[in-house]
N, C-alpha and C positions, 0 to 999 in steps of 0.2 A: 504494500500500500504506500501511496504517497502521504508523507505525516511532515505537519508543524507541529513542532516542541515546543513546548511552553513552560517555563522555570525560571527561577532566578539565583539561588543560593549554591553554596558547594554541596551541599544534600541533593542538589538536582542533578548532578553531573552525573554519576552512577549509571541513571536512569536514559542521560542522553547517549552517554559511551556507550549503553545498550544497542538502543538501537541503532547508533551510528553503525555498529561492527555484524546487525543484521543481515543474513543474506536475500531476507524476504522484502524488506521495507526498505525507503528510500528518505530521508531527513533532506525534506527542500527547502525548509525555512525554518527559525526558532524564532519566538517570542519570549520576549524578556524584558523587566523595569528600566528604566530610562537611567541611566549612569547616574551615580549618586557619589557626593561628597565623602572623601575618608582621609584619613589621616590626620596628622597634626596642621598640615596646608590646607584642609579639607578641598583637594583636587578633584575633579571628576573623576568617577571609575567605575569602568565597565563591569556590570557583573560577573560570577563566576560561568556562570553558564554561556553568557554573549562573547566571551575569551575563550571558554572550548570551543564554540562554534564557529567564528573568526577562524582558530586554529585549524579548522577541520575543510574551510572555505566554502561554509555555509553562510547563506543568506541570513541579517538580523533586523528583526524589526522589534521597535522601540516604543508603542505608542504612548500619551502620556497616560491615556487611558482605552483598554478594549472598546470603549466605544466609538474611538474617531471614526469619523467619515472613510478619511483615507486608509488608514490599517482595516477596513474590514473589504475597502476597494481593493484592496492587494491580495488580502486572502481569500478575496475570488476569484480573482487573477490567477491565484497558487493553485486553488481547486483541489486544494486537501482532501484526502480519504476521513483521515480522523487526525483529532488535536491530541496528542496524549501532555498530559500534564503535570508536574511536580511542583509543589510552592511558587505556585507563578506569582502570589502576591495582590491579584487585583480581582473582584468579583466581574463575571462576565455575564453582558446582557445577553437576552434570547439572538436580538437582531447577526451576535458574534456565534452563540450555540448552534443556530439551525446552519450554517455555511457549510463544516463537512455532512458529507452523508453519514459517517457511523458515529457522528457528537465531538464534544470533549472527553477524555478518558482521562481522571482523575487517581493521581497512586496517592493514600491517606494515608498515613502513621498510625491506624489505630483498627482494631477491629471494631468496625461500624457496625450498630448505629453508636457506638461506646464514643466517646471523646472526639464528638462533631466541633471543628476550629479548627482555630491556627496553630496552638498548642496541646498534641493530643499527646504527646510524649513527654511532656513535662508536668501533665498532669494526671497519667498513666503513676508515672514516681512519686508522685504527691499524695495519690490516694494510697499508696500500697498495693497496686496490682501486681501479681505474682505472674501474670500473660498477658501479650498484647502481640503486636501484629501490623500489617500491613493491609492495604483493601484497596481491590480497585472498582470504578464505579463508573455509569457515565452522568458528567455534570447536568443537573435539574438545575432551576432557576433555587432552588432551598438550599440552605446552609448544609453542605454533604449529605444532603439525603437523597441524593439519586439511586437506581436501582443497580446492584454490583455482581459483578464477574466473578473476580475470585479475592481470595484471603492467600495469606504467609501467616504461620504463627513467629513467636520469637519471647524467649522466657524471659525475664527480669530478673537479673540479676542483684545479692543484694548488695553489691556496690557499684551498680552504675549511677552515673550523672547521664543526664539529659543529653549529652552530647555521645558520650559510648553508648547508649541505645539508640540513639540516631542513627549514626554510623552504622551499626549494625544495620540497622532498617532500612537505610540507603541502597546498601549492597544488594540484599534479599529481595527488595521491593524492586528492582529492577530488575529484575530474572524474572516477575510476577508478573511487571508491565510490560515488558517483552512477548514475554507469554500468552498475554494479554490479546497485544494486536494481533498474533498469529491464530487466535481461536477466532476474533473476530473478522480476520481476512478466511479463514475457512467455513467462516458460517456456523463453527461449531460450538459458540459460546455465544450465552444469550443473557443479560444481566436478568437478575432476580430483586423485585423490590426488597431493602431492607423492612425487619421485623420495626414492626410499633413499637414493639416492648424495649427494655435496656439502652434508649436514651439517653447520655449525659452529654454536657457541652465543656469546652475544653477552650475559653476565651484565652487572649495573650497576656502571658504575664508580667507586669508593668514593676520597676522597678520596687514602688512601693507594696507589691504584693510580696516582695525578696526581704521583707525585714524579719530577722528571727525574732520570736516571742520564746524568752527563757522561760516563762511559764510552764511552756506546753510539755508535754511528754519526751525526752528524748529521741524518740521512735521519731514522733513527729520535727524536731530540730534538725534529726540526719537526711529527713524526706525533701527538707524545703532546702538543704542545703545542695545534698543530691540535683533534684529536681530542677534549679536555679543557673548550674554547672553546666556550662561556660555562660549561658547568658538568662536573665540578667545579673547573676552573683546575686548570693546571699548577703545579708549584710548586718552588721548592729550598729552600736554608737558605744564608744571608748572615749570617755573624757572630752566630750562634747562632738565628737568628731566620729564620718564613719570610717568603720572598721570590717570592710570582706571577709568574707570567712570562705575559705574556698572547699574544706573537706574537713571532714570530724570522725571519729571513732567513737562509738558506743562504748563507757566504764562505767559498768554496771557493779565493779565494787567498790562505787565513792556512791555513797547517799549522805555524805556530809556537807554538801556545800546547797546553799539556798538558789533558786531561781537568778541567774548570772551570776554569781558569786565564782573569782579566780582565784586556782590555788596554784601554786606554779612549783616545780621540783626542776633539781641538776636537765632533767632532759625533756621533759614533758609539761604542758600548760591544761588544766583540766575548764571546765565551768557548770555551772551547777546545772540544773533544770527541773523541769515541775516533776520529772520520778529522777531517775538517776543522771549521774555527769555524763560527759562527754569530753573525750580527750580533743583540745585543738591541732590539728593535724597544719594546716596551712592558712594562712589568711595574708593579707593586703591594706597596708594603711593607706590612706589617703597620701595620692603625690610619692607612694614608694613601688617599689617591684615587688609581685609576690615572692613570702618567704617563708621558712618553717616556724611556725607558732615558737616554740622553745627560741630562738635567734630575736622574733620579736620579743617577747619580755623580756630577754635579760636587755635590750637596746632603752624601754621605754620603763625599766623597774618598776615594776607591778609591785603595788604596796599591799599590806595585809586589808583584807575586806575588801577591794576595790573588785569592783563588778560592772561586766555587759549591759545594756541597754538604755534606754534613754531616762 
């Protein structure tokens, strides 16, 4: 089939190298977000996906939104079979839906209808789910509720962050959508509406939802820290100021220290929480490089009683 891509992050690329390296399908154009600011110059820069495909000397289009005029004149122009898609970023209207003949093809981070959003894998880790998965589907006008093709499973480990189940899911989910297009160029794969039942929503997690609450359960401290990893970082407040937390261990034999409360030894930095501590493994001051908890306090000597949060 002739196929536009549609993605924009390094979680997409996986998905494009698939089908680039297909021998059944043909990648005649990608779609991808319009170059965005980064760095400390904040220069333009092309996304990860529109630099694989640049490299590949594929066609890139940029609109500023799926609805222009022009980007949807082109990809009639293109006369795409199907759109397959990975975190392209921007909702598409019907007018862009109906142009291929087999839809948009949607690869989700989550087993649908579970963790419909932008962030189905940071909230996968949030809640303690012990599986999750991959799904493809093709795009309805609703928030991932279109009718889906197939699943990948993929276990949860219990020290991933958000980003090492990604990655994993990256990989996986593009052998899926791969897969995908060849059942739907043989006619032998016909999506199935998702179940009513087992809806949850999976909205983007906004810095302020990264603050740790010492209160809470330790379980729940390692989830949001987990969860948070690499982006947006967890974080607290040290002496007015914040303070990242980037990874923690479970010490479930300190129940002596209160909700934030630091104790600090020769090699290890503990803090308290609403059941048992937590070893500090890694964190990030404000304006430094991250570094090992233990290097930070002996740098900023931690006094006796001095404690996390605001």
């Amino acid at each position: 089939m002739r196929l536009v891509f549609a993605g924009t992050p390094e979680v997409a690329v996986p998905s494009l190298d698939a089908l680039i390296a297909s021998q059944r399908h043909e990648v005649v154009a990608v779609v991808t977000r319009p170059d965005a600011p980064a760095g400390r110059g904040r220069h333009l820069v092309a996304s990860p996906v529109a630099e694989r495909a640049e490299e590949a000397g594929i066609e890139v289009l940029k609109p500023r939104h799926p609805r222009d005029g022009d980007f949807q004149a082109r990809l009639r122009e293109i006369d795409p079979d199907c759109c397959p898609v990975v975190a392209y970023g921007a909702l598409l209207p019907k007018s862009a839906l109906d142009i291929p003949r087999h839809g948009w093809v949607n690869l989700h981070f989550s087993l649908l209808p579970a963790w419909r959003g932008a962030a189905p894998v940071q909230h996968a880790i949030l809640a303690g789910d012990e599986m999750t998965g991959a799904t493809t589907f093709r795009i309805d006008e609703g928030l991932d509720s279109g009718p889906v093709f197939g699943v990948v499973t993929e276990a949860v480990r219990p020290t991933d962050t958000s980003g090492d189940l990604l990655t994993r899911l990256a990989f996986a989910g593009a052998g899926l959508l791969s897969a995908t297009m060849d059942g739907i160029e043989d006619e032998a794969l016909y999506p199935q509406p998702q179940p009513a039942d087992g809806v949850s929503l999976a909205p983007k997690i906004n810095v302020e939802d990264a603050e740790l609450d010492w209160a809470a359960p330790a379980m729940r401290v390692d989830r949001v820290v987990r969860g948070c990893a690499p982006a947006p970082g967890a974080w607290t407040v040290f002496r007015g100021e914040r303070l990242k937390v980037m990874s923690v261990a479970p010490a479930a034999d300190r129940t002596d220290l209160t909700p934030g409360e630091l104790a600090v030894s020769k090699n290890a930095v503990h803090a308290g929480t609403g059941s048992h501590a937590v070893e500090l493994l890694w964190v990030q001051a404000q304006g430094k490089k991250p570094m090992k908890a233990a290097d930070w306090a002996r740098g900023v000597r931690i006094a006796a009683a001095e404690r996390l949060g605001g």
